[in-house]
Phi, psi and omega in degrees: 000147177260106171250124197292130149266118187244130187230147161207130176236208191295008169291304195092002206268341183178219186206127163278145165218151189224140178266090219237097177262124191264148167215158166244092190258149197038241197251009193255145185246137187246138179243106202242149184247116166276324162167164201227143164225168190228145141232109194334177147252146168329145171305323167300310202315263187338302169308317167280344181271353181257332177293315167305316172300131158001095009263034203285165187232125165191160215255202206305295167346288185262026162273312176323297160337284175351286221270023204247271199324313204291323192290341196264349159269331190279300224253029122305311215261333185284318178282303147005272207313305221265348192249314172310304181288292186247048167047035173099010166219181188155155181306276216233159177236128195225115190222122161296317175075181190260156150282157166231000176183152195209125244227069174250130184207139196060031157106304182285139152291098186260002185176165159183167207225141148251121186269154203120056184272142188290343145359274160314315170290289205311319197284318183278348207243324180057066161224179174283159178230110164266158180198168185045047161352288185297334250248277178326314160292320182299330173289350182256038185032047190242197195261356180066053190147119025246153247235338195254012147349292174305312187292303174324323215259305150330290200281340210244005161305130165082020178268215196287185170282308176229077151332115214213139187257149163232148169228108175274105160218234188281001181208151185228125190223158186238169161206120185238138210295172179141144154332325164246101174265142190249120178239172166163167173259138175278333183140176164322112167272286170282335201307286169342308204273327188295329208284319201305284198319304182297337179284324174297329184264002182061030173091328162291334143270140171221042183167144177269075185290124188072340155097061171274298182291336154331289178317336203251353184282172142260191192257120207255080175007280193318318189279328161342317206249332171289330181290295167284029156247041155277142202299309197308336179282341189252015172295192171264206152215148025287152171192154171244182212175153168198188157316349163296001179221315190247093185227173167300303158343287155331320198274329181272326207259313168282332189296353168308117202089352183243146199241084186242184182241152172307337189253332137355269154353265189323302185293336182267292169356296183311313187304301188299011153262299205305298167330256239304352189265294201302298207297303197293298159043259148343284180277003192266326159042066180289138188268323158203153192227104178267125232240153182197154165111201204265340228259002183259357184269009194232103211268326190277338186282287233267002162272329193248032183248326141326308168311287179288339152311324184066237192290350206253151206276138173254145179206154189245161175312327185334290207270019123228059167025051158235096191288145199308330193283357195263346206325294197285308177314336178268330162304290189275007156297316205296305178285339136348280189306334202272295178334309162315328177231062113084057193255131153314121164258349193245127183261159188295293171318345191251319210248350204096322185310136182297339195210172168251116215240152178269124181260178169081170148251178198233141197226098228269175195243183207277338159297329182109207201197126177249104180311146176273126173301356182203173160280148158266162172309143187282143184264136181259354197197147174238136178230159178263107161295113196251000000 
């Protein structure tokens, strides 16, 4: 199948797409990436959807809005991507949509919503759509996230023993390989570090480019150690976390009392994605760790994330030829295809889920959607064709 993969994740900043032609041969899913462009959202968008988030309040009306624009911005990116890559056709649209919220309490995932109807992709694209991915491992009581768990486990079959994908985006989650394998968010990738810059800057910066103001802070012990006596690093797992807790708010509530300098800030914030990664980690004594998202554009995080690994080698998808920005939007093509031949996406070990569940829903294209009539092989490996 040739399938668009569309992802925005907790950055918020736009939307990758990816152009993917898939087959499933055996037990093998073989993956050739034909090409990935991102498109920002408009500013207005990007303003109100961010004006929306945790702890932002806002009623029905501009939710209805959201997911009208969003979707409708997704299915630009969509089209882009089919004409650019297949020359104006393609199978499927595997659209993630953006999240806005993710329902975590006690620990348990009790919802979460992604905005971006799929509609919209269908009508204008005349392809089929899976969409709303998560909903469906979370009713099979798992955290619905992270979500690219499987596709990792898959991909990184037959490497070191325990081999560990890492994804830095606004939240940073791992999923590391193995006899036991584990996926979960680790804490704050970016969230944080972006909430610093706008609070320091009144809103006028909004990302620390190149990890500079870092490079130029120290790091302040003190606000460090209150920043790591959030509850949330010492839960079990699996377990997940978003902006619904590592918000600006957050970050203004700790920062009451602490007498820092702006660029302070920024540099302890940073440290405190790198700690929270290496520290989940540890005990777990990951053998090499490949690294993806925007948080690998930042040299002061990935310098101090070395730093606290110690021996053990960071290396990016690049160098097994998946470009980072391309990760996830291609994680979820992948989980597309299966859905399309009624294949389970979510591994157990990753989400928690009582079962291994076939996701999404299918918001059929202007030919209709034919369900596969029998199962097919379960895949045990992904490999990349190039």
């Amino acid at each position: 199948m040739r399938v668009i993969g569309l992802m925005s994740g907790t950055s918020h900043d736009g939307i990758d797409a990816v152009g993917a032609d898939i087959v499933l041969r055996d037990t093998t899913i073989q993956v050739r990436l034909v090409g990935h462009l991102s498109r920002p959202y408009p500013d207005e968008l990007r303003s109100e959807l961010i004006a929306a988030l945790p702890p932002g309040a806002i009623d029905m009306a501009t939710v209805c809005r959201l997911d009208t624009a969003i979707g409708q911005t997704f299915a630009d990116a969509a089209i882009a991507a089919m004409y650019e890559f297949f020359g104006g056709t393609a199978d499927l649209v595997a659209s993630h949509g953006q999240t806005v919220y993710h329902w975590v309490s006690d620990g348990a995932v009790r919802g979460t919503l992604q905005l971006g109807q799929p509609a919209w992709i269908a009508e204008r694209t005349g392809l089929s759509v899976v969409s709303d991915f998560r909903a469906r491992d979370i009713a099979a009581c798992g955290q619905g996230a992270p979500l690219v768990g499987l596709f990792d486990l898959l991909w990184l079959a037959g490497r070191s023993e325990r081999a560990t994908a890492l994804n830095i985006g606004g939240i940073a989650n791992v999923t590391v390989t193995g006899d036991k394998p584990v996926a979960f968010d680790t804490g704050p990738g970016n969230a944080l570090i972006d909430a610093a810059v706008e609070l320091c800057t009144g809103g006028v910066e909004h990302l620390d480019r190149a990890g500079e103001r870092a490079a130029r802070g120290d790091i302040d012990t003190d606000l460090l150690e209150t920043l790591l006596a959030e509850p949330y690093y010492r839960a079990p797992t699996p377990k997940t976390t978003g902006k619904e807790l590592f918000n600006r708010a957050y970050l203004e509530r700790v920062l009451d009392g602490h007498a820092a300098s702006a660029d302070d800030i920024v540099a302890t914030v940073t440290a405190l994605t790198a700690h929270t990664i290496a520290d989940a980690l540890a005990p777990l004594r990951p053998t090499e760790v490949i690294a993806s998202g925007g948080g690998i554009r930042n040299p002061t995080l990935m310098a101090m994330l070395g730093a606290y690994l110690g021996p053990t080698k960071v290396r990016t998808s690049d160098e097994l030829g998946i470009p980072s920005a391309a990760k996830e939007a291609t994680a979820f093509a992948v989980l597309g295809f299966l859905t399309a031949h009624g294949l389970a996406g979510n591994h157990r070990a990753c989400t928690g889920a009582g079962r291994a569940a076939v996701l999404g829903s299918i918001t059929p294209g202007a030919a209709g959607f034919t369900l596969p009539t029998a199962p097919i092989t379960v895949p045990l490996r992904l490999t990349l064709a190039g």
